[in-house]
Backbone bond lengths (Angstrom), bond angles and torsions (degrees), N, CA, C in turn:
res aa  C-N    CA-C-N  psi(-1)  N-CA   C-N-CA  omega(-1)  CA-C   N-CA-C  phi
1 X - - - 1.447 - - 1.518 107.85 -
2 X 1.209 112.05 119.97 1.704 124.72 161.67 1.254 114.82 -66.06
3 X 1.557 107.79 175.15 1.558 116.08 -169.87 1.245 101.69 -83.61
4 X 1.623 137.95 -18.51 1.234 155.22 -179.19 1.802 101.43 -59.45
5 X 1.758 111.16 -59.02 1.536 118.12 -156.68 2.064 84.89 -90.22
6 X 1.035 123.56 -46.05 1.674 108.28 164.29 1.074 119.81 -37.65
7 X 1.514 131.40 -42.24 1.432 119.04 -144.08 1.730 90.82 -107.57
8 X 1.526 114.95 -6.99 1.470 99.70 -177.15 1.910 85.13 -94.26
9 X 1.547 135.89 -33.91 1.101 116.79 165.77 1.698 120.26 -55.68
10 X 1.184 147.12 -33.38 1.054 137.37 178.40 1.407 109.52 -81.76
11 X 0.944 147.60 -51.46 1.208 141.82 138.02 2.003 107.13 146.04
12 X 1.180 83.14 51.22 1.557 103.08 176.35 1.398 109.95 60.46
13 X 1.540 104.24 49.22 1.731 118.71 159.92 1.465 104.35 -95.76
14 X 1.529 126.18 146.88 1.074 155.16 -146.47 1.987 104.17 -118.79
15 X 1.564 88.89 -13.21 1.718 82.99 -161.22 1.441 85.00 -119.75
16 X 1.690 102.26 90.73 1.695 99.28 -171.93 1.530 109.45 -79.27
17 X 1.280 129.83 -24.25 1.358 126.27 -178.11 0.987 110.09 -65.50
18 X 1.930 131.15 -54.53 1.170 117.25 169.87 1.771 124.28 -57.67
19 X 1.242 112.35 -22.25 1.527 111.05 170.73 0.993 111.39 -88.70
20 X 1.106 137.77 -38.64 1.899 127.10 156.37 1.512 96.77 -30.59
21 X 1.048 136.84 -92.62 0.886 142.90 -159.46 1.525 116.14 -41.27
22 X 1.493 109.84 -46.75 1.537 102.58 173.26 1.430 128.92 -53.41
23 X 2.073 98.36 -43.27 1.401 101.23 176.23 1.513 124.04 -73.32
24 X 1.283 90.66 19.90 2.204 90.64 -166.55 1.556 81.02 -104.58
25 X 1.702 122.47 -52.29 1.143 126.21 -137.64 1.633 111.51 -103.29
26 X 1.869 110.81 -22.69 1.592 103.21 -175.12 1.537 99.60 -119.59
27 X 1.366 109.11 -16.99 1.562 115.20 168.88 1.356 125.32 -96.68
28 X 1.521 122.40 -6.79 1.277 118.88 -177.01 1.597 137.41 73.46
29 X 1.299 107.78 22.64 0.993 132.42 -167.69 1.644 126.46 -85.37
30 X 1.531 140.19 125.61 1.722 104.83 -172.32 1.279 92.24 -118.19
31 X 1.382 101.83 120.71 1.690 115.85 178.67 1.246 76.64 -116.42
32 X 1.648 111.95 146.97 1.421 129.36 161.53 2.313 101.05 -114.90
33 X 0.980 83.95 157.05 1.631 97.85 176.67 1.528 95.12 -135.13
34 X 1.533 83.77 -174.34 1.989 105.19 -170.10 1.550 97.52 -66.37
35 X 1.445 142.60 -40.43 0.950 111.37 167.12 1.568 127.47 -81.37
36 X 1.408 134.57 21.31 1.136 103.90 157.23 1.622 117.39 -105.91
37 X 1.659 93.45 -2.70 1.853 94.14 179.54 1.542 108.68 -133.76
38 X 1.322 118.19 135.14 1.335 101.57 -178.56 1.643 139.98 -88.55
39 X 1.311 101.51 26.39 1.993 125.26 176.54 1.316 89.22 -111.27
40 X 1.353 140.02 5.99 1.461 123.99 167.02 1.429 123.18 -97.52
41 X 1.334 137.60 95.23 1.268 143.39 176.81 1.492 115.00 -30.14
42 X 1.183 138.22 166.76 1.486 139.72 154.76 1.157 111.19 -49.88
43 X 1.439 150.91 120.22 1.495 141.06 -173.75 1.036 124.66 96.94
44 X 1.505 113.13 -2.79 1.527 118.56 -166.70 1.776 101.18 -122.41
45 X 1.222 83.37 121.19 1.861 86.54 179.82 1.285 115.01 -99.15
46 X 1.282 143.46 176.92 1.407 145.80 156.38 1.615 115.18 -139.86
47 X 1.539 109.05 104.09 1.565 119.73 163.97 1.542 119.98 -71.72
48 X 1.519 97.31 97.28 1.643 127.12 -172.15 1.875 91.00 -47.78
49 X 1.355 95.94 -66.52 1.486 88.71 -167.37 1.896 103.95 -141.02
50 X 1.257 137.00 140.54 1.149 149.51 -126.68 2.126 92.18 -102.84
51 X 1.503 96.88 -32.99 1.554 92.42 -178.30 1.682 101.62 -110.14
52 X 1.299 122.13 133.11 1.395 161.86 -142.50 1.899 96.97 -74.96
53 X 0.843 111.81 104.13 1.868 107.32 168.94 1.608 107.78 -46.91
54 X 1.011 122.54 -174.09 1.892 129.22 158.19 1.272 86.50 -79.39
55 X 1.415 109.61 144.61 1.223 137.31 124.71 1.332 147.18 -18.46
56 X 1.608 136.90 174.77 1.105 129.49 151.10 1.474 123.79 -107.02
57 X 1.021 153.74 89.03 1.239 142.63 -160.75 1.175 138.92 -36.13
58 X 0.968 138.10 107.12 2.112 121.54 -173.22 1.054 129.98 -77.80
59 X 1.259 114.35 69.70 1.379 115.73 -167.02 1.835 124.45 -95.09
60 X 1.217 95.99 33.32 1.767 108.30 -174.79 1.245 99.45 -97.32
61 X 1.391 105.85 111.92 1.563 120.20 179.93 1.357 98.75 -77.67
62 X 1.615 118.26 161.79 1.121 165.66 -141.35 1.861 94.55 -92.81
63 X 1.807 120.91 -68.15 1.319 122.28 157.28 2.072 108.46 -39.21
64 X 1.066 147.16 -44.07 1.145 153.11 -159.86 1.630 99.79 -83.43
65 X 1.054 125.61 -51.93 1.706 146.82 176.29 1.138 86.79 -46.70
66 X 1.383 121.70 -90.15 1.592 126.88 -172.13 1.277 119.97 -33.70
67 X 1.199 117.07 -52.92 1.897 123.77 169.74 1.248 114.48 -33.47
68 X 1.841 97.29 -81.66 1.678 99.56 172.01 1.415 115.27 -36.48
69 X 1.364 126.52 -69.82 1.601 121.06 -152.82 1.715 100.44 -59.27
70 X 1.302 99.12 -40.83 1.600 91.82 -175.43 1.730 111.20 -70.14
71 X 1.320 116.07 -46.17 1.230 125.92 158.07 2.355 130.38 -20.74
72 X 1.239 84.00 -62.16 1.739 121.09 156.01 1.586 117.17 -72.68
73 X 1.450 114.46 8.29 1.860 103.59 -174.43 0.989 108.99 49.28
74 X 1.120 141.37 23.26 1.813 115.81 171.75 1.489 109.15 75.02
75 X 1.104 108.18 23.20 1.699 112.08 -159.35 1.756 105.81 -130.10
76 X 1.456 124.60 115.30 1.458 126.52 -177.97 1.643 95.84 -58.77
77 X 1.363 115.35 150.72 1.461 122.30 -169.22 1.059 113.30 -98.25
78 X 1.815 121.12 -18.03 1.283 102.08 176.24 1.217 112.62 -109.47
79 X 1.461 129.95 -17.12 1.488 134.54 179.13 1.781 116.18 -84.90
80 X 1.649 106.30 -15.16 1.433 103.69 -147.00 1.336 146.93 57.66
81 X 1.925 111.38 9.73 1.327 107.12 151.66 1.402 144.78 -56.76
82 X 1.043 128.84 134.58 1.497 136.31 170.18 1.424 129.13 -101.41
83 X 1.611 105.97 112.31 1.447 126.07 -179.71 1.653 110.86 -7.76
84 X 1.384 109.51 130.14 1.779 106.29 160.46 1.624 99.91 75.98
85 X 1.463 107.84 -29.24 1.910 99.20 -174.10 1.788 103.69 -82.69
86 X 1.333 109.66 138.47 1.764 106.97 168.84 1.787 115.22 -35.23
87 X 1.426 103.15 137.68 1.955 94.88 -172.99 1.255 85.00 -70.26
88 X 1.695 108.45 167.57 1.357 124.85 -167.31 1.883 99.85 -98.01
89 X 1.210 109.50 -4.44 1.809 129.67 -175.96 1.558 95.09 -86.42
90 X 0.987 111.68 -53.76 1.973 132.60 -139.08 1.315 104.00 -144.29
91 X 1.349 114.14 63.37 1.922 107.95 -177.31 1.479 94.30 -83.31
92 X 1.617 125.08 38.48 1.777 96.18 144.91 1.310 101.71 -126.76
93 X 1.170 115.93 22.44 1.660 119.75 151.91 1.756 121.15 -89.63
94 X 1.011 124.70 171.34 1.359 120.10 -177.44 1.283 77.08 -115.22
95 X 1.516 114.94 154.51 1.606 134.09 159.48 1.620 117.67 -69.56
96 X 1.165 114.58 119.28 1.611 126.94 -166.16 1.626 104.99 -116.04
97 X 1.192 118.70 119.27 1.521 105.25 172.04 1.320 111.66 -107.68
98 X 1.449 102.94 166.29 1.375 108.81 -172.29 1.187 96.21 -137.01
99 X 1.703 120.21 -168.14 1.419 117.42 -170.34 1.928 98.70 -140.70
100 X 1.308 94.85 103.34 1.637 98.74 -178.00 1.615 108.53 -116.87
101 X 1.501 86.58 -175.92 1.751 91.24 -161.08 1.350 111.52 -128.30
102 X 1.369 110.17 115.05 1.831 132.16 -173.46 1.509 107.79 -24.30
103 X 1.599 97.79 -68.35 1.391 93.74 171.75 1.600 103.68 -116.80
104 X 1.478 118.37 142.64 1.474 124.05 -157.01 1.380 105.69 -85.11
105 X 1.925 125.90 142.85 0.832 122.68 158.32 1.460 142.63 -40.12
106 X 1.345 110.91 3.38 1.741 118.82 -168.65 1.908 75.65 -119.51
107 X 0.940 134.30 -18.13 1.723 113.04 162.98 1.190 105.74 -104.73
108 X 1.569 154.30 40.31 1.438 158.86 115.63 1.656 93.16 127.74
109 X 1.243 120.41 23.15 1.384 113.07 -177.30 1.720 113.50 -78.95
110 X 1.078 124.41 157.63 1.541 128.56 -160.78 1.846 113.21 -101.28
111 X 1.265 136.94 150.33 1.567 124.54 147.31 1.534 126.47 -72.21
112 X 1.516 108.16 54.25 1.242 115.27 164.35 1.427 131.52 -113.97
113 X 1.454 109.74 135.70 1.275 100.58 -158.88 1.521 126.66 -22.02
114 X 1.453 98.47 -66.12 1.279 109.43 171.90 1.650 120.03 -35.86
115 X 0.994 141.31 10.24 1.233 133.38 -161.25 1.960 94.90 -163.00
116 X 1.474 106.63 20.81 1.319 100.23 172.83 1.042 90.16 -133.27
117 X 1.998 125.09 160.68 1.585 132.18 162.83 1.364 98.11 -148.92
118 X 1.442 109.75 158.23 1.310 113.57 161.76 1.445 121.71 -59.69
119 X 1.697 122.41 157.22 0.784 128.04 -163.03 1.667 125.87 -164.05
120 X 1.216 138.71 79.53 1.471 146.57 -147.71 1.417 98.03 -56.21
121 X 1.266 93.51 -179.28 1.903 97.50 -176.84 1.116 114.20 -76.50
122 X 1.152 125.76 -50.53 1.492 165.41 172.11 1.823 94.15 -17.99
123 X 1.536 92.18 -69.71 1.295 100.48 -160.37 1.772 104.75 -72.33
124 X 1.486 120.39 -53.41 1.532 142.45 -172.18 1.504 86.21 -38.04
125 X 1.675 127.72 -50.58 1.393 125.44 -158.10 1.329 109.40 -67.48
126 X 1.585 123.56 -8.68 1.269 109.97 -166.76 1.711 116.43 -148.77
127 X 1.688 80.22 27.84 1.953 99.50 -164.51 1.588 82.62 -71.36
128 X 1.466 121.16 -76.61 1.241 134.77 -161.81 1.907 111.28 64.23
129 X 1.590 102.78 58.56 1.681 102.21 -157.48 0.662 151.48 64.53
130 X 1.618 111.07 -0.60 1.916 126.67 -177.44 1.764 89.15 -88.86
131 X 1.561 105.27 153.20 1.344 112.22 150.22 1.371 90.23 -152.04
132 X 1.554 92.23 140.54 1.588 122.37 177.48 1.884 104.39 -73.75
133 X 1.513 105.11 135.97 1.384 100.05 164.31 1.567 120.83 -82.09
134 X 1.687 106.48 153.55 1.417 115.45 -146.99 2.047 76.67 -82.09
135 X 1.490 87.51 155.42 1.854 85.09 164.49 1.387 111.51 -74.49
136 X 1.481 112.22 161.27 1.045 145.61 156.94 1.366 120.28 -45.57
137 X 1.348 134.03 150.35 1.251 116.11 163.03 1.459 138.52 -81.36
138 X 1.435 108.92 7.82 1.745 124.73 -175.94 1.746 84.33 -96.96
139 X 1.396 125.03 -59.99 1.298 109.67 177.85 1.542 133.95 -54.92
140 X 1.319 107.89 -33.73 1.396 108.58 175.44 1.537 107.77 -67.47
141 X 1.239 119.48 -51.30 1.299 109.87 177.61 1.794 128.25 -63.98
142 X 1.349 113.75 -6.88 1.170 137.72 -178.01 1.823 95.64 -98.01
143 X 1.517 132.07 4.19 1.173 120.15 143.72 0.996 121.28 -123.94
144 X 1.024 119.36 -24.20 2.061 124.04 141.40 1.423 92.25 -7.22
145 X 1.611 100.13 -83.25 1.629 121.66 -158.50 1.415 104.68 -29.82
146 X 1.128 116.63 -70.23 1.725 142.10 -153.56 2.060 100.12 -80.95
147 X 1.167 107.89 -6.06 1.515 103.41 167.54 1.420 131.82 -81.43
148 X 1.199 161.68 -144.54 1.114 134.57 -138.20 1.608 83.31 -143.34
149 X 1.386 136.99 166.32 1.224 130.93 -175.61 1.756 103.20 -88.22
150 X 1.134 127.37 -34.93 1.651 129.73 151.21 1.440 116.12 -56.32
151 X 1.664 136.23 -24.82 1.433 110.29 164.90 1.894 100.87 -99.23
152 X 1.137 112.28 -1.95 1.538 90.72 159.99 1.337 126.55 -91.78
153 X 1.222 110.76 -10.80 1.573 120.55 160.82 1.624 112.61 -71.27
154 X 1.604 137.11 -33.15 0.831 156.30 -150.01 1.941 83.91 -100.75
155 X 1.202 110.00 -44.65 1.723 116.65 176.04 1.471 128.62 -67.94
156 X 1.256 119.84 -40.96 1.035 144.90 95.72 1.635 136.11 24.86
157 X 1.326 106.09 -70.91 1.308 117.78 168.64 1.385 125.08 -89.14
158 X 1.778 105.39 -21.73 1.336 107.93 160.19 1.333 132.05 -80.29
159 X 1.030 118.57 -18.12 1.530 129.69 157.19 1.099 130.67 -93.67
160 X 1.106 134.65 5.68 1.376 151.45 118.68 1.915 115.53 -23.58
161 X 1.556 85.11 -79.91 1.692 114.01 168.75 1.804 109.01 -38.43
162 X 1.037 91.95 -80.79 1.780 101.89 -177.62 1.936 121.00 -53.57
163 X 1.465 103.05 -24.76 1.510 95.36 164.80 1.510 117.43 -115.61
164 X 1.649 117.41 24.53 1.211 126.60 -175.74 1.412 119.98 35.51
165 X 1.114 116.56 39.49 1.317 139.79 -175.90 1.672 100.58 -55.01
């Protein structure tokens, strides 16, 4: 499938990754791309099969959403972006979070809190099931260390802020 027979299936959306994704994930659909086969170019999709598998259901309520994000600071977990602030990747995007899952429902993972975190666009677009481990606390402080005496003041002031210290 060309970008021509995609774009009359998506229905003349522009934001094919996030619609790849919808049609794989709320329509049931198996489009493969260049990363899942390697004779597929960037742009080049392949419709495995024309009628739609089941789905996954979305069943993460709205009370649960709120937890996590508030839960997560408002803050993507693996990049450290923060909601509404320019991404620190792509500052002519605004930072968008979303709500993804540690370990993914296509490896038996659940919609429970515990098993959801925030997550920017940025990053969700290119997890594909990986999650990075969070640092340590000898490492984090080992870039504390090595930062500038204005972003540890700036570090500093954010943790200040966030535990109303």
């Amino acid at each position: 499938m060309g970008a021509d027979e995609l774009r009359e299936v998506a229905g003349q959306i522009s934001e094919w990754a996030r619609r790849v994704r919808e049609l794989r994930t709320e329509e049931g659909y198996q489009i493969l791309t260049h990363n899942d086969r390697a004779d597929l170019r960037p742009g080049e999709y392949l419709l495995e099969s024309p009628k739609p598998q089941p789905a996954f259901a979305r069943e993460i309520s709205k009370e649960t959403r709120a937890f996590v994000l508030d839960r997560n600071g408002f803050t993507c977990q693996m990049c450290g972006a923060v909601a509404g602030e320019p991404h620190p990747y792509d500052p002519s995007r605004k930072t968008r979070l979303h709500i993804g899952h540690v370990i993914d429902k296509s490896m038996g993972g659940n919609d429970e809190a515990t098993n959801l975190r925030a997550i920017c666009s940025v990053c969700n677009e290119g997890a594909s099931n990986v999650t990075l481990p969070r640092p340590d606390l000898a490492k984090l402080l080992i870039q504390v260390r090595r930062a500038t005496a204005a972003d540890q003041r700036e570090v500093l002031a954010w943790l200040l802020k966030k535990f109303k210290v």
